[in-house]
DRENZA-801432 format. One record per residue (C-alpha): x, y, z; residue in three letters. Coordinates in steps of 0.001 Angstrom, whole numbers, plus 524288, in hexadecimal, padded with zeros to 5 digits. Layout:
<pts>
XYZALA;...
</pts>
This chain:
<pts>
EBD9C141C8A46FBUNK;ECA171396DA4674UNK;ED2D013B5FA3A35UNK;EDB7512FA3A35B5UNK;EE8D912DAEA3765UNK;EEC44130D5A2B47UNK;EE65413E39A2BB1UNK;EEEA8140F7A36C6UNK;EFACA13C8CA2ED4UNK;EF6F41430AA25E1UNK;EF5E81514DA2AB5UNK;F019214DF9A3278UNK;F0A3814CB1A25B4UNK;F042A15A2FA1F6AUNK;F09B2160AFA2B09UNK;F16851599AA2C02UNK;F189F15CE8A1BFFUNK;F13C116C68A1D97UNK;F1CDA16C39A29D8UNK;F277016A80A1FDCUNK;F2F3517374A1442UNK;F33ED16798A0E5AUNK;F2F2F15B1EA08FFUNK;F2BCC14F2FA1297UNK;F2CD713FE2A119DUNK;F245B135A0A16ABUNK;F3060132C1A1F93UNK;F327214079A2541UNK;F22A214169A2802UNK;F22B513552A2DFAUNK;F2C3E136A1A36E8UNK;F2970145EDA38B0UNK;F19961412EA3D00UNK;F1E6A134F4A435EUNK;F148D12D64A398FUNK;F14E712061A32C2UNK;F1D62121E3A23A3UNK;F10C71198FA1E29UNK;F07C812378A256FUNK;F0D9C12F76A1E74UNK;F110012770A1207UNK;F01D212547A123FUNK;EFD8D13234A1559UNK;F070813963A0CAFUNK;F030B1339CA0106UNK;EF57213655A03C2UNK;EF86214578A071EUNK;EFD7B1456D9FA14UNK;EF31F13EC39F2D3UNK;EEAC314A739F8D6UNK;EF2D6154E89F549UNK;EF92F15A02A0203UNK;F05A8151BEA0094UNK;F10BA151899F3F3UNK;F19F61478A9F5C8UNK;F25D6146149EC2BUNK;F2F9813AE59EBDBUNK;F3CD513C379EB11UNK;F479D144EE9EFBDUNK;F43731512D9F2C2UNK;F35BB14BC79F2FBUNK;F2CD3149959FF66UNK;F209614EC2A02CBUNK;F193B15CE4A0562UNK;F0D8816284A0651UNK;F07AA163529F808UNK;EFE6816E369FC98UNK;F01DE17C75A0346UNK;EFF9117813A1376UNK;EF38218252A11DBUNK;EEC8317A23A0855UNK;EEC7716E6CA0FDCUNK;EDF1F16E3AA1782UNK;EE035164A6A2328UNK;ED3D016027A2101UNK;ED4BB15C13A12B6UNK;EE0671555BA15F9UNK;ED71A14DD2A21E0UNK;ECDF614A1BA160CUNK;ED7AA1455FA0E2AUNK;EDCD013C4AA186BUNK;ECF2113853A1EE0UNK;EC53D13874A10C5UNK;EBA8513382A1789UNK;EB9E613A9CA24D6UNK;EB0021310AA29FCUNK;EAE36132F7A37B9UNK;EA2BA12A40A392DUNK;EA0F611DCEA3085UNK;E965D12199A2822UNK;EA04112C1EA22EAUNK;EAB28120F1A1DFBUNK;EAC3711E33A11BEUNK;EA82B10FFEA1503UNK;E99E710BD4A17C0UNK;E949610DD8A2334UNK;E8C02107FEA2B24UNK;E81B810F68A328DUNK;E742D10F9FA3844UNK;E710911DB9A3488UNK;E787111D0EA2606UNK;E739F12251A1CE1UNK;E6DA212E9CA240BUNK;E75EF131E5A2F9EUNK;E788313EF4A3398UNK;E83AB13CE3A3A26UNK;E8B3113882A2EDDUNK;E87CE14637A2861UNK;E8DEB14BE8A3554UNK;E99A91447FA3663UNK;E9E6A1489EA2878UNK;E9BFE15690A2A44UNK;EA3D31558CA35C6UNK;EAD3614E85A2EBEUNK;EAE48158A5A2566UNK;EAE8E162D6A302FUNK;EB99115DE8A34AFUNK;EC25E15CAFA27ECUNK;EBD7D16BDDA24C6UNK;EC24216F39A3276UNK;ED10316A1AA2FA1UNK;ECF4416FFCA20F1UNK;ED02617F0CA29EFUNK;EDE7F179C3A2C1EUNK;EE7A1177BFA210FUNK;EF6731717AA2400UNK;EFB1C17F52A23B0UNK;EF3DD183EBA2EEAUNK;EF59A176EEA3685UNK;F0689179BCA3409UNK;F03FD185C2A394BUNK;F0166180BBA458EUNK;F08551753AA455AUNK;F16B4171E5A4A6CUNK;F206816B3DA43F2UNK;F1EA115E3BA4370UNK;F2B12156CDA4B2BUNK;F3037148F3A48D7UNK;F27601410DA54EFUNK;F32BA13DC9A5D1FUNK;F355C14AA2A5EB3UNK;F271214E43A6486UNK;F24D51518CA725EUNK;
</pts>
């Protein structure tokens, strides 16, 4: 299973903003995760259209984690940036077009392993990934 770009971003950011005490800006992430401002723009108003992000404007505003880092399943978060999870075509939300539709066992496989995998990343929550996690550095400074 591949996951989009975004979801990658995405988890990326919840780590970056649980790495941190105080509030972050799209600037600081960006440049922090070496990502594209529209990328995190994007993705951070998305986060907090689901929930996991509050951003405020103005001084002393910025953004943080609107849940406790334990609450935040990885998986949810995966769902919420990839709602269809369609591994195979019949599973898009678009038509598809197929020789064995509409009785195909394989599409009843796929799913369920589709939703295998999402329930696997839901045993990890962004606490547990910090945990284990370094600090994320500004990318010029990587080795």
């Amino acid at each position: 299973m591949r996951l989009s770009q975004a979801s990658d971003f995405a988890l990326r950011i919840l780590m970056a903003t649980g790495q941190c005490d105080g509030p972050q800006t799209v600037g600081g992430l960006t440049e922090r995760l070496g990502l594209a401002h529209s990328h995190v723009m994007k993705i951070v108003a998305h986060l907090a259209k689901g929930g996991y992000l509050e951003t405020t404007r103005g001084r002393g505003g910025g953004i943080r984690l609107a849940q406790d880092p334990a609450a935040i399943r990885i998986g949810d978060v995966v769902r919420l940036m990839e709602p269809d999870l369609g591994v195979v075509a019949c599973l898009k939300p678009e038509p598809a077009t197929c020789a064995f539709l509409p009785r195909c066992a394989l599409k009843g496989a796929m799913a369920r392993a589709a939703e295998a995998f999402v329930d696997s990343l839901n045993t990890q929550t962004l606490e547990t990934i910090l945990v284990g996690t370094q600090i994320a550095s500004m990318p010029e400074m990587r080795n």
